[in-house]
DSSP file (Angstrom, degrees, kcal/mol; ACC not computed):
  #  RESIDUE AA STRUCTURE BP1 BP2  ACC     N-H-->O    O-->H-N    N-H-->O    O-->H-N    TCO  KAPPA ALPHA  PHI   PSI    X-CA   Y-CA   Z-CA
    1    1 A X     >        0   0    0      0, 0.0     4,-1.5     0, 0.0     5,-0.3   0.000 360.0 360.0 360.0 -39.8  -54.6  101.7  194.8
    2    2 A X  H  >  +     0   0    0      1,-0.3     4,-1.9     2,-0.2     0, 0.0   0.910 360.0  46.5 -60.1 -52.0  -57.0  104.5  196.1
    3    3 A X  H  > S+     0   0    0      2,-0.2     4,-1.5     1,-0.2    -1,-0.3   0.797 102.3  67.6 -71.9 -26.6  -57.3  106.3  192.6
    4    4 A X  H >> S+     0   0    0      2,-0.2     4,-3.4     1,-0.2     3,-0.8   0.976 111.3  32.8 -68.9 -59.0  -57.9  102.9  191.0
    5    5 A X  H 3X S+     0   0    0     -4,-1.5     4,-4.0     1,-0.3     5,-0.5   0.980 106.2  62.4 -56.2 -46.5  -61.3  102.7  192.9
    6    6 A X  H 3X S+     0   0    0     -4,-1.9     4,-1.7    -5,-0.3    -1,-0.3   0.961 114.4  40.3 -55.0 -35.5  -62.1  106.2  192.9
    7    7 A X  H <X S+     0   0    0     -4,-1.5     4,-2.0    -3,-0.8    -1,-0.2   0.971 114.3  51.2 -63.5 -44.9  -62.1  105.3  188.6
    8    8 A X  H  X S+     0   0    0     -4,-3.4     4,-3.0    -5,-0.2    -2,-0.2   0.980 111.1  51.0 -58.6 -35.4  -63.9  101.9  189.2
    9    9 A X  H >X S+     0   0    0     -4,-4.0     4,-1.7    -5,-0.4     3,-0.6   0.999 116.9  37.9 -62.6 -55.3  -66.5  104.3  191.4
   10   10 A X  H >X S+     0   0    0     -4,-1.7     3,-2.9    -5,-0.5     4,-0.8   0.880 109.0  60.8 -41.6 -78.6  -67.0  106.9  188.4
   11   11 A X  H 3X S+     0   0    0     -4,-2.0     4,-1.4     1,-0.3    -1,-0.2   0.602  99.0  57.3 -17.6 -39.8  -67.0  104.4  186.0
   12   12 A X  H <X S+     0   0    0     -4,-3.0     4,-0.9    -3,-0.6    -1,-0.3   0.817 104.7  54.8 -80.1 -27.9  -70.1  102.9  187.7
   13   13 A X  H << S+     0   0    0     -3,-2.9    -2,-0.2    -4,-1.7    -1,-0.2   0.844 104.1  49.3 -19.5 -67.2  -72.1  106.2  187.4
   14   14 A X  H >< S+     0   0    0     -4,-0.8     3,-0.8     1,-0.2    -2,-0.2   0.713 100.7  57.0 -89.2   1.6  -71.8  106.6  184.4
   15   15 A X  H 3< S+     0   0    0     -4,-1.4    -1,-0.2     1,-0.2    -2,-0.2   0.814  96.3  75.7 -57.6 -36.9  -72.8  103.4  183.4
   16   16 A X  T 3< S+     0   0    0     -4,-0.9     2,-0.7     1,-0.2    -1,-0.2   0.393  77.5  94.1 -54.8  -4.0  -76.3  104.2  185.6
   17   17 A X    <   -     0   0    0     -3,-0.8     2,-0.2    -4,-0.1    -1,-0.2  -0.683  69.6-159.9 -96.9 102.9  -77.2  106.2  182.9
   18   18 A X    >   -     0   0    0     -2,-0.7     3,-0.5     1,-0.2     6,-0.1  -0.181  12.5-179.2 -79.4 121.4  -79.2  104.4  180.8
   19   19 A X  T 3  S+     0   0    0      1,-0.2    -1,-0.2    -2,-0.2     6,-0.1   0.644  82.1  72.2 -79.0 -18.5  -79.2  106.3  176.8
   20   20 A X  T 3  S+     0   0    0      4,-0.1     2,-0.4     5,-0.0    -1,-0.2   0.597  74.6  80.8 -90.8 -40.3  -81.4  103.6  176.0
   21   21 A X  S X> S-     0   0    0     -3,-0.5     3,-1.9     1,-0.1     4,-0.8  -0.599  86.4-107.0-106.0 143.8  -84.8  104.2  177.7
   22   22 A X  H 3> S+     0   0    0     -2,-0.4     4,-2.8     1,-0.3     5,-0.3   0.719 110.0  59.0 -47.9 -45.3  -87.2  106.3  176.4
   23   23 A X  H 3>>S+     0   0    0      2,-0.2     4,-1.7     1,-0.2     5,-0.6   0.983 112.6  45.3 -47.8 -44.6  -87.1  109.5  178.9
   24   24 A X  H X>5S+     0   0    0     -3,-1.9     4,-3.2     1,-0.2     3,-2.2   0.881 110.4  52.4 -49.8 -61.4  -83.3  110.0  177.9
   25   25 A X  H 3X5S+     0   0    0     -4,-0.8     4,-2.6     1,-0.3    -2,-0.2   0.847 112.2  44.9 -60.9 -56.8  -84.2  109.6  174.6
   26   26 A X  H 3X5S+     0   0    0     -4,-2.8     4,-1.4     1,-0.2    -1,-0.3   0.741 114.9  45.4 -32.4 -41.5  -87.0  112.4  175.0
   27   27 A X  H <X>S+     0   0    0     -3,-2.2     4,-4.3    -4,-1.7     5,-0.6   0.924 109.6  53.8 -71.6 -60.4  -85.1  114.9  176.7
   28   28 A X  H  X<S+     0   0    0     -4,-3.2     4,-1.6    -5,-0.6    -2,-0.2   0.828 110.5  46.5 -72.8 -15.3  -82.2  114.5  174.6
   29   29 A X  H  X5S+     0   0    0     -4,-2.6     4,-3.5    -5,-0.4    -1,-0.3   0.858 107.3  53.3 -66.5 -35.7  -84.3  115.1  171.6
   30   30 A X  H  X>S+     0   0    0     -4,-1.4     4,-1.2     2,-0.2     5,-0.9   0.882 113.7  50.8 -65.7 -27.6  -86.2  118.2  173.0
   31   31 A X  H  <5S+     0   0    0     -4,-4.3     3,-0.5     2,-0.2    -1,-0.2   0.970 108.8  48.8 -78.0 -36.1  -82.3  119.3  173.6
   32   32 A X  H  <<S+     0   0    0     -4,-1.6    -2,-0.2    -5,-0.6    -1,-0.2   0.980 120.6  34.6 -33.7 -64.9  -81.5  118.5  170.0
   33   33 A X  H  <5S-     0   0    0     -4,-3.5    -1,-0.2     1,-0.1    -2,-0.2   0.617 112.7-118.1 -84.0   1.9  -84.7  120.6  168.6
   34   34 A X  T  <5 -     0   0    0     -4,-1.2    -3,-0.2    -3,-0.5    -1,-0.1   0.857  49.0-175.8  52.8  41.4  -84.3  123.0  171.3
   35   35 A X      < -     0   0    0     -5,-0.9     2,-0.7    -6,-0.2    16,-0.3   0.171  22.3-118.1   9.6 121.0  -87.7  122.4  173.0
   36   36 A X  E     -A   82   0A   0     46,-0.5    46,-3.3    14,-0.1     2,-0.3  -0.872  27.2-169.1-111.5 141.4  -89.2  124.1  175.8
   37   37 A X  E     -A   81   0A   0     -2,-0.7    12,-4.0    12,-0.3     2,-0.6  -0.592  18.4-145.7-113.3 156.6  -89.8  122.4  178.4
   38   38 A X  E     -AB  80  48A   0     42,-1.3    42,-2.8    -2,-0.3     2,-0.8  -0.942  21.9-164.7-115.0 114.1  -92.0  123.3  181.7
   39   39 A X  E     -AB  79  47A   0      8,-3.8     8,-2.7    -2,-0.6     2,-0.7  -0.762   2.7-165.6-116.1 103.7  -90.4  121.5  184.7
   40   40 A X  E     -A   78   0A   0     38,-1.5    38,-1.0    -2,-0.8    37,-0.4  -0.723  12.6-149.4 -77.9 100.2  -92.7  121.2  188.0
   41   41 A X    >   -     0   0    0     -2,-0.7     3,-1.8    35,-0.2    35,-0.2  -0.120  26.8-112.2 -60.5 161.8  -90.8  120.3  190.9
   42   42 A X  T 3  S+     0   0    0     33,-3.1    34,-0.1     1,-0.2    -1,-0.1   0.865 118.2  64.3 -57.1 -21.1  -92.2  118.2  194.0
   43   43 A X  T 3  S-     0   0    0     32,-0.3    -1,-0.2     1,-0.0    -3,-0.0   0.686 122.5-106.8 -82.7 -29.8  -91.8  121.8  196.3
   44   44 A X  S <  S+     0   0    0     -3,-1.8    -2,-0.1     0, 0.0    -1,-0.0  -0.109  79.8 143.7 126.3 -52.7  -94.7  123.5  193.7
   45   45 A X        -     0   0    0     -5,-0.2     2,-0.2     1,-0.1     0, 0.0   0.380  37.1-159.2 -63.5-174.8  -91.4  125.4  192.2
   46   46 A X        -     0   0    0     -6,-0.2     2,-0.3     2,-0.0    -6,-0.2  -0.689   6.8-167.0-165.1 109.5  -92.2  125.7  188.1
   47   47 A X  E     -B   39   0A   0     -8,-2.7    -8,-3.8    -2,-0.2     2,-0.4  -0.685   4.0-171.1-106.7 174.7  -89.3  126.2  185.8
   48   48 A X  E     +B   38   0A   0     -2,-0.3   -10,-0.3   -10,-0.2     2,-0.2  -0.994  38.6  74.4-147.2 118.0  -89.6  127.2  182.1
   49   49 A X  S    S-     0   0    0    -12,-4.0   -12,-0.3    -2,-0.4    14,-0.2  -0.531  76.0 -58.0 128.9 161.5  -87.0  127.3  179.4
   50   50 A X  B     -C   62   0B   0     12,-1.0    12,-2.1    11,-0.2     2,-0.3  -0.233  50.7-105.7 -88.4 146.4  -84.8  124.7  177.1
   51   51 A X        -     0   0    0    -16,-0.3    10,-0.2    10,-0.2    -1,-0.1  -0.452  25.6-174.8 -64.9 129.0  -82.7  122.0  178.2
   52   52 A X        -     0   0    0      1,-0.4     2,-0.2    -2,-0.3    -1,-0.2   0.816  66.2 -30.2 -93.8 -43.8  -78.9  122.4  177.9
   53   53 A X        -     0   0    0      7,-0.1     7,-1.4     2,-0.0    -1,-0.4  -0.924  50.8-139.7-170.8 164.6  -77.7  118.7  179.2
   54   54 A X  B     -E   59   0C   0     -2,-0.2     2,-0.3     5,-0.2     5,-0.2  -0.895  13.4-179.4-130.9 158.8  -78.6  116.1  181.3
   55   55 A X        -     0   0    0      3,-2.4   -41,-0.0    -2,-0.3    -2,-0.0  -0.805  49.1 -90.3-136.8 166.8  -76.7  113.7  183.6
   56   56 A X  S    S+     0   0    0     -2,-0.3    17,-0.0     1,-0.2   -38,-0.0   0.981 127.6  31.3 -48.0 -48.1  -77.9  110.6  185.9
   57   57 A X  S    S+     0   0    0      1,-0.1    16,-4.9    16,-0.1    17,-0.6   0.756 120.3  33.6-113.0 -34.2  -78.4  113.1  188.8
   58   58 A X  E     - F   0  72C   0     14,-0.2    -3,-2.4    15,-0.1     2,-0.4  -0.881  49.0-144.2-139.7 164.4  -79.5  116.6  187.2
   59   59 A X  E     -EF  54  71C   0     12,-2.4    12,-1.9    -2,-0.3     2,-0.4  -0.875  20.4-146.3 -93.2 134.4  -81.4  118.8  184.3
   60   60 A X        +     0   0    0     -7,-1.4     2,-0.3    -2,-0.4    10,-0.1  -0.798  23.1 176.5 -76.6 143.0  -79.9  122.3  182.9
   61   61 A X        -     0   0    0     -2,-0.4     8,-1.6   -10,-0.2     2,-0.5  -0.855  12.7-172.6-144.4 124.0  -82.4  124.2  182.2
   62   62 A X  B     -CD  50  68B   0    -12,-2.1   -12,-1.0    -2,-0.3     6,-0.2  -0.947  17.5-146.3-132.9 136.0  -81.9  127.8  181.1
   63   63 A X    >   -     0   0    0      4,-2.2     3,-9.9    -2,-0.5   -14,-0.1  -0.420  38.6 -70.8-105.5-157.6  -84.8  129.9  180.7
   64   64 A X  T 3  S+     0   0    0      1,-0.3    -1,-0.1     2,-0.2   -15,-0.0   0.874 134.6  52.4 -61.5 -45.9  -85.8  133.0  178.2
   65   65 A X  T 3  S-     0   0    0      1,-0.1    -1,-0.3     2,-0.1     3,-0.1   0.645 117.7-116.1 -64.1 -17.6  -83.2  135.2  179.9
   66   66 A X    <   +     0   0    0     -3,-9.9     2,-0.2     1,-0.3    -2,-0.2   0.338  69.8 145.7 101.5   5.5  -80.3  132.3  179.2
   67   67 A X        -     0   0    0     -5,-0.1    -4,-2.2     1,-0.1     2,-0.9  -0.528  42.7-139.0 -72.5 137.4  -80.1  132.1  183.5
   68   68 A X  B     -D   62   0B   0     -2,-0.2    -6,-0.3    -6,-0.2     2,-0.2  -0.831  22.0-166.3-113.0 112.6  -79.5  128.4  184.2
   69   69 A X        -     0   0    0     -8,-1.6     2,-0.6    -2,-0.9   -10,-0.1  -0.513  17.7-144.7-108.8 114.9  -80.8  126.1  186.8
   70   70 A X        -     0   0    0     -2,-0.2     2,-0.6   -10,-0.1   -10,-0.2  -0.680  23.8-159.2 -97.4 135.0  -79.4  122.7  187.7
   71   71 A X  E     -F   59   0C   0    -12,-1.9   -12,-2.4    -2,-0.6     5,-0.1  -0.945  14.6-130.0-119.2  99.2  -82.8  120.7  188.5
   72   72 A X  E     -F   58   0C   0     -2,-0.6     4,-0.3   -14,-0.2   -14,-0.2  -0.310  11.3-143.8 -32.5 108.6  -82.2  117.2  190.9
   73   73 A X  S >  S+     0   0    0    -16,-4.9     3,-3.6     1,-0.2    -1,-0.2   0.937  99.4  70.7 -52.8 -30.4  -83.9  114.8  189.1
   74   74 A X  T 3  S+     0   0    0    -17,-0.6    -1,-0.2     1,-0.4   -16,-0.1   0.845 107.1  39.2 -62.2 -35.1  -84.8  113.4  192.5
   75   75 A X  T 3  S+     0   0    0     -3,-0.1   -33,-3.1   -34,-0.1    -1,-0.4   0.454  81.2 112.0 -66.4 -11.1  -87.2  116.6  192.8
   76   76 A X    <   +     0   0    0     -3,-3.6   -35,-0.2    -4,-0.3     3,-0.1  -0.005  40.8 177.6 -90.6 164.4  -88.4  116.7  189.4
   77   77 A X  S    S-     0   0    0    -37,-0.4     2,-0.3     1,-0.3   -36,-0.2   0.277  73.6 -17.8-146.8 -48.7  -92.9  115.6  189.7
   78   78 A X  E     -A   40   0A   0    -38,-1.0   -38,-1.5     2,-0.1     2,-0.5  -0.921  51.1-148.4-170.5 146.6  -93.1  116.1  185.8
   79   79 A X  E     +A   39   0A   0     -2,-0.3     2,-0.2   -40,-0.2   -40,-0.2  -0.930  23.6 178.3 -99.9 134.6  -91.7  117.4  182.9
   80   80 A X  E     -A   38   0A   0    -42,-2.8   -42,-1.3    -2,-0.5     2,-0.4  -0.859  24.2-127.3-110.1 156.6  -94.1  118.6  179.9
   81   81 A X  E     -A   37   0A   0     -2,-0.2   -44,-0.2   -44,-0.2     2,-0.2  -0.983  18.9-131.3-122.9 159.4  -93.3  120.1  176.7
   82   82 A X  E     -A   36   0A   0    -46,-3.3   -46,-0.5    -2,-0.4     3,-0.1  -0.454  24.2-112.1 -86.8 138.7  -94.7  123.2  175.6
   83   83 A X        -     0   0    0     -2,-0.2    -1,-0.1   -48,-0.1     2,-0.1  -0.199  40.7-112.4 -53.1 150.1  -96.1  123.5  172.2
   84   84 A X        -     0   0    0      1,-0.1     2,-0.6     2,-0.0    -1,-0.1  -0.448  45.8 -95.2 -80.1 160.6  -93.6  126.3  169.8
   85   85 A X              0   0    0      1,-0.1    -1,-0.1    -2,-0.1    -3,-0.0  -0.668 360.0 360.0 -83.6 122.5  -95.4  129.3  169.0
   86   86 A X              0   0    0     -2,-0.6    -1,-0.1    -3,-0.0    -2,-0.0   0.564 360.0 360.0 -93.0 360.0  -97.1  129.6  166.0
């Protein structure tokens, strides 16, 4: 009985992320074209470098060097992306 909730409780997660509304859809095209994105956290912090996946709760971000950084939405202030270089 205890592992049947502990599924119902996942299950309900991942339903919270909604594939539907236009920020998924943005991110997960910039991960498609391989994008970079500039991510400013609420702290000041400022990370740089293309998304690898996203989840309800976090960003990947791996910058130029391939190092990767799991980014709490809940911190996130704004994402931009930066124009490619011409």
């Amino acid at each position: 009985m205890g592992r049947h909730v502990l599924l119902l409780a996942q299950n309900a997660a991942v339903t919270d992320f909604n594939t539907g509304i236009p920020s998924v859809r943005r991110l997960q095209k910039g991960i498609k074209d391989r994008e970079t994105f500039e991510i400013k956290l609420s702290t000041g912090d400022v990370f740089v470098g293309q998304l690898r996946w996203q989840d309800p709760d976090c960003l990947c971000l791996a910058d130029a060097e391939g190092q990767e950084s799991l980014l709490w939405r809940s911190a996130i202030a704004f994402v931009r992306v930066r124009p490619r270089s011409q």
